[in-house]
SEBA-359161 format. One record per residue (C-alpha): residue in three letters; x, y, z. Coordinates in Angstrom, 1 decimal, padded with zeros to 4 digits. Layout:
# residues N
+-----+--------+--------+--------+
| res |      x |      y |      z |
+-----+--------+--------+--------+
| ALA |      X |      Y |      Z |
...
+-----+--------+--------+--------+
END
This chain:
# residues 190
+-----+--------+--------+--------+
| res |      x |      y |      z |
+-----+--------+--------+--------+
| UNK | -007.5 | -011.9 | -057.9 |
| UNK | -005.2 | -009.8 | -056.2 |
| UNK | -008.1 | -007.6 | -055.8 |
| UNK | -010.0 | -010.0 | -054.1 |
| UNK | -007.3 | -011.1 | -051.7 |
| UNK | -006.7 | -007.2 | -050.7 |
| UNK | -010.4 | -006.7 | -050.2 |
| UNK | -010.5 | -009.9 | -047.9 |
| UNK | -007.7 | -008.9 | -046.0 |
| UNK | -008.6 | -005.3 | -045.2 |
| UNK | -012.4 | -006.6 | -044.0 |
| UNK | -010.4 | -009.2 | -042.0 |
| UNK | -008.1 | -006.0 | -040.6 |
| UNK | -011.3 | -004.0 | -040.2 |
| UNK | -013.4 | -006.9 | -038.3 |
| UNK | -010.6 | -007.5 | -035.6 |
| UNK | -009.7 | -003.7 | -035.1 |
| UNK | -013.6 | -003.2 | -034.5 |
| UNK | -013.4 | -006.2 | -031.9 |
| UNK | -010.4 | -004.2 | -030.3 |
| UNK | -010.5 | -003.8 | -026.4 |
| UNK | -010.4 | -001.5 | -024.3 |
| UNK | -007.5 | -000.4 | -021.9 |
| UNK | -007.3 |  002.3 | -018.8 |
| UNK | -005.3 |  003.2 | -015.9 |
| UNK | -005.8 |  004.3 | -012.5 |
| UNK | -003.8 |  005.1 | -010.0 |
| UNK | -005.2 |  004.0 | -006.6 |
| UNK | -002.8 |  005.3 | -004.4 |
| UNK | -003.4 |  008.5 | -005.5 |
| UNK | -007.2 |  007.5 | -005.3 |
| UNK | -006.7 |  006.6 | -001.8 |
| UNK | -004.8 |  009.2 | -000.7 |
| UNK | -007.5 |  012.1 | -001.6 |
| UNK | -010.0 |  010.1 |  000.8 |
| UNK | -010.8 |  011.5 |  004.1 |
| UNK | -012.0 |  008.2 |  005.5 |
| UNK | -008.6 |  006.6 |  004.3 |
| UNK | -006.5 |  010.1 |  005.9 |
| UNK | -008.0 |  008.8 |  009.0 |
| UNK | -007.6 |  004.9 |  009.4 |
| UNK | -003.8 |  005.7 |  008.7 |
| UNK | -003.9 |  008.0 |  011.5 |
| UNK | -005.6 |  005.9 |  013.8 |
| UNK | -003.2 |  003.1 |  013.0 |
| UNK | -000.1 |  005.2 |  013.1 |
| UNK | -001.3 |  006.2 |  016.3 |
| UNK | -001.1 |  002.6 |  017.1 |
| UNK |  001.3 |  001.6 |  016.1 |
| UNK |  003.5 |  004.2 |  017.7 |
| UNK |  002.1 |  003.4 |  021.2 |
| UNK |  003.1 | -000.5 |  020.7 |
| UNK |  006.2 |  001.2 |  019.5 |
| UNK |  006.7 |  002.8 |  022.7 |
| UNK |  005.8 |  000.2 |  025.0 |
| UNK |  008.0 | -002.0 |  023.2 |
| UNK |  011.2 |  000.2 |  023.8 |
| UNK |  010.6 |  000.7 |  027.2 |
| UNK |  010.9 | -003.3 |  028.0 |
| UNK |  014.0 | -003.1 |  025.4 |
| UNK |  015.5 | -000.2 |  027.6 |
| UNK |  014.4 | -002.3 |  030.8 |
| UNK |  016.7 | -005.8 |  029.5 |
| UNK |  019.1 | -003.2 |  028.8 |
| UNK |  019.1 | -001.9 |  032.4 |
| UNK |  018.6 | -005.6 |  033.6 |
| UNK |  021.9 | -006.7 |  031.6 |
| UNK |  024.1 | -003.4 |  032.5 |
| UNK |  023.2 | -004.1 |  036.3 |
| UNK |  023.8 | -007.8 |  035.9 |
| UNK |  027.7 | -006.8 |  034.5 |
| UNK |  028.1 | -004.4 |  037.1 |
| UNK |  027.6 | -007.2 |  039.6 |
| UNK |  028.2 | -009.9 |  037.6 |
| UNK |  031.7 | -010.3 |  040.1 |
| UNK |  029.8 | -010.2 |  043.3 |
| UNK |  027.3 | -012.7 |  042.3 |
| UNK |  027.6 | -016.9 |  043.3 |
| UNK |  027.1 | -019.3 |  040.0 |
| UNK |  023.7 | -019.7 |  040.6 |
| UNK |  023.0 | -016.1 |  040.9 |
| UNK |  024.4 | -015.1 |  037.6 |
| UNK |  022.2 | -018.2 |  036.1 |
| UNK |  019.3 | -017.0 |  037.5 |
| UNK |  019.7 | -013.5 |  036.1 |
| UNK |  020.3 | -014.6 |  033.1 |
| UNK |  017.5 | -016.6 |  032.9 |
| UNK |  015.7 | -013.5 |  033.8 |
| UNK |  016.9 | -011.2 |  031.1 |
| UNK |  016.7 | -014.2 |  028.6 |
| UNK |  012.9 | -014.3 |  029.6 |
| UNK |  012.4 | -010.8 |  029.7 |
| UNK |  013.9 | -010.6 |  026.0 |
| UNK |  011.3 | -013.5 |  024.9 |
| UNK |  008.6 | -011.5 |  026.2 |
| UNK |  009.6 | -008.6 |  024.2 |
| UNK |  009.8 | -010.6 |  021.4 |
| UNK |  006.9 | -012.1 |  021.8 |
| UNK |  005.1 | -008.6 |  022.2 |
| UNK |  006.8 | -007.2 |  019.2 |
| UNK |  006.0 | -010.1 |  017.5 |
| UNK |  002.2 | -010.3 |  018.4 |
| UNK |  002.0 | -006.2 |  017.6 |
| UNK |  003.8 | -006.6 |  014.6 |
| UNK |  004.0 | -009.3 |  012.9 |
| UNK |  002.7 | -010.7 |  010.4 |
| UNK | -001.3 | -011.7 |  011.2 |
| UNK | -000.6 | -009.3 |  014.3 |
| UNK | -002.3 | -006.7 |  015.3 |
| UNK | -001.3 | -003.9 |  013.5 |
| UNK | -002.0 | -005.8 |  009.9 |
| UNK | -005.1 | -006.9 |  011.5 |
| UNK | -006.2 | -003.4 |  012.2 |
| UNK | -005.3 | -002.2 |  009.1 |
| UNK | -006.7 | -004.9 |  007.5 |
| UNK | -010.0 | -003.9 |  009.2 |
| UNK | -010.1 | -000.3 |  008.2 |
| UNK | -008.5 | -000.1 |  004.7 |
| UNK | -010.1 | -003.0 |  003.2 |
| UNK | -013.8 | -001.3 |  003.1 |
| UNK | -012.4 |  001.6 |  001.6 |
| UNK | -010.7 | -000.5 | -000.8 |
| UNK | -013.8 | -002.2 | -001.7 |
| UNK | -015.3 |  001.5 | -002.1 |
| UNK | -012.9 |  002.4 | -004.6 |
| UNK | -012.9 | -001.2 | -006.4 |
| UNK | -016.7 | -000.7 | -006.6 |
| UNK | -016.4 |  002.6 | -008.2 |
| UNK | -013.7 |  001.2 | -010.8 |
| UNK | -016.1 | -001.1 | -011.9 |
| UNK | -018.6 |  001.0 | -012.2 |
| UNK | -016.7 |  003.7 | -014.6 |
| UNK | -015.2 |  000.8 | -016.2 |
| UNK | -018.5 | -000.8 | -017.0 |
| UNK | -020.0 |  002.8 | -018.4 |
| UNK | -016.7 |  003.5 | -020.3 |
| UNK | -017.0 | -000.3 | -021.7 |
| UNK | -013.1 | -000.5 | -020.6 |
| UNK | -012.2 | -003.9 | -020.3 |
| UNK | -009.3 | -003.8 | -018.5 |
| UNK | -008.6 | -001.4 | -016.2 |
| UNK | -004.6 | -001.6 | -015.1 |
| UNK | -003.4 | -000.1 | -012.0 |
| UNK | -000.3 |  001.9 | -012.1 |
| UNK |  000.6 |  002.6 | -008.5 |
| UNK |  000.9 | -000.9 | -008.1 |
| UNK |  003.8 | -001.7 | -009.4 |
| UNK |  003.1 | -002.4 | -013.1 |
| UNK |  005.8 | -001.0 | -015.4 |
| UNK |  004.7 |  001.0 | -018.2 |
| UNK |  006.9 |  002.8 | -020.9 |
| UNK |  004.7 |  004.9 | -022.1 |
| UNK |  000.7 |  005.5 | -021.2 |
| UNK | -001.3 |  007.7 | -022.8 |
| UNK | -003.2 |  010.5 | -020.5 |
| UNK | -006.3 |  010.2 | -021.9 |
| UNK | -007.0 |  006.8 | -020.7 |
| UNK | -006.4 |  007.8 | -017.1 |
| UNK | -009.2 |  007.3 | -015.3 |
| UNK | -008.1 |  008.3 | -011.5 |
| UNK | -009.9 |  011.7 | -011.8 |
| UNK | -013.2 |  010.5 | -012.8 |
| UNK | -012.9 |  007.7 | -010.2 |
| UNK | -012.5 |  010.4 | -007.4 |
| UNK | -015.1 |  013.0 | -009.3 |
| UNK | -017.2 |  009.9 | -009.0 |
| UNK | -016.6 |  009.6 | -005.4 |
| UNK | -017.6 |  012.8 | -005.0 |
| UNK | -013.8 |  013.9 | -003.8 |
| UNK | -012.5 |  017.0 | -005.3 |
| UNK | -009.0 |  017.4 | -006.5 |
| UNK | -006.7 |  019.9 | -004.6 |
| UNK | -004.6 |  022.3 | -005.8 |
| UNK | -001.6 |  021.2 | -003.8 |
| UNK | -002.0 |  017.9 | -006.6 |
| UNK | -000.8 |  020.2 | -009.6 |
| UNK |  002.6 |  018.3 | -009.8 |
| UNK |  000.2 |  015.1 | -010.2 |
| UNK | -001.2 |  016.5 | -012.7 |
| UNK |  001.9 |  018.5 | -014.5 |
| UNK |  003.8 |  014.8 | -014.1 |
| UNK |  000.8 |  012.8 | -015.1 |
| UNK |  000.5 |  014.8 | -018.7 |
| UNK |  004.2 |  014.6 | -019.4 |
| UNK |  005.2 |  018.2 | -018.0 |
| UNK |  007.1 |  017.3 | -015.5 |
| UNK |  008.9 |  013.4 | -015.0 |
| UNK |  011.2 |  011.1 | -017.1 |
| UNK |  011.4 |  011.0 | -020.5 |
| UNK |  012.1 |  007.9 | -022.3 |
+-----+--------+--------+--------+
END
């Protein structure tokens, strides 16, 4: 009997370990960073972005200039002068507001720009994760530079290089210390 029970229990073991799935990582950002499409949409919107930048400190420095003559004349000036300055400055300070916030901001032109050149290469490297993923029969594919936490990963379920050897991107040599920290080399220990 006992026999019996054993022999049901290790085909019961041996069914559900055959039914296993199966796990990998990636990590995109490294992915992303060895493309030279992505290299240059993040140069094209720092380049942006800096140019709103300065545009928005000039009319900051020009309130600032409208403010330090207003207290330099501020005793010369009638009541109704000083209101009307300082409904100037106070419009001039919406204005820059406003700019910085149609620039900036959330739905504003900057994440709308990057929104329009990251997300196909995104989709690129999605595509391509499916595509190994389907081959590899991985079922779920985890992504490690996104802020999951993991104690320990094995190396040999990281994926990343064959996603950018399928891509057709090379690896560098200056990405050694990816490497040396991804196999436990270099890094934390736990």
């Amino acid at each position: 009997m006992k026999k019996i029970t054993f022999l049901l229990f290790l085909a019961f073991f041996l069914q559900l370990s055959s039914q296993a799935q199966k796990f990998g990582f990636i990590d995109s950002e490294y992915i992303l960073k060895q493309m030279p499409e992505y290299k240059q949409a993040e140069k094209e919107i720092d380049k942006l972005a800096k140019g709103w930048q300065k545009d928005l400190e000039k009319m900051y420095d020009e309130i600032q200039k409208m403010y330090r003559d207003y207290q330099a004349e501020e005793v010369l000036l009638t009541k109704e002068m000083k209101a009307e300055r300082k409904a100037l400055i106070a419009k001039k300070e919406k204005e820059a507001k406003d700019y910085q916030n149609k620039m900036f901001g959330y739905n504003g032109l900057l994440f709308l720009k990057r929104q329009d050149l990251i997300k196909p290469i995104q989709e690129k490297v999605y595509e391509t994760v499916e595509k190994v993923s389907k081959r590899k029969k991985i079922q779920i594919m985890f992504d490690k530079s996104s802020g999951i936490v993991m104690i320990y990963m094995n190396p040999m379920h990281d994926y990343t290089d064959e996603i950018l050897e399928e891509m057709g991107l090379k690896q560098k040599e200056a990405d050694v210390e990816y490497d040396e920290a991804k196999n436990g080399k270099k890094g934390k220990q736990f």
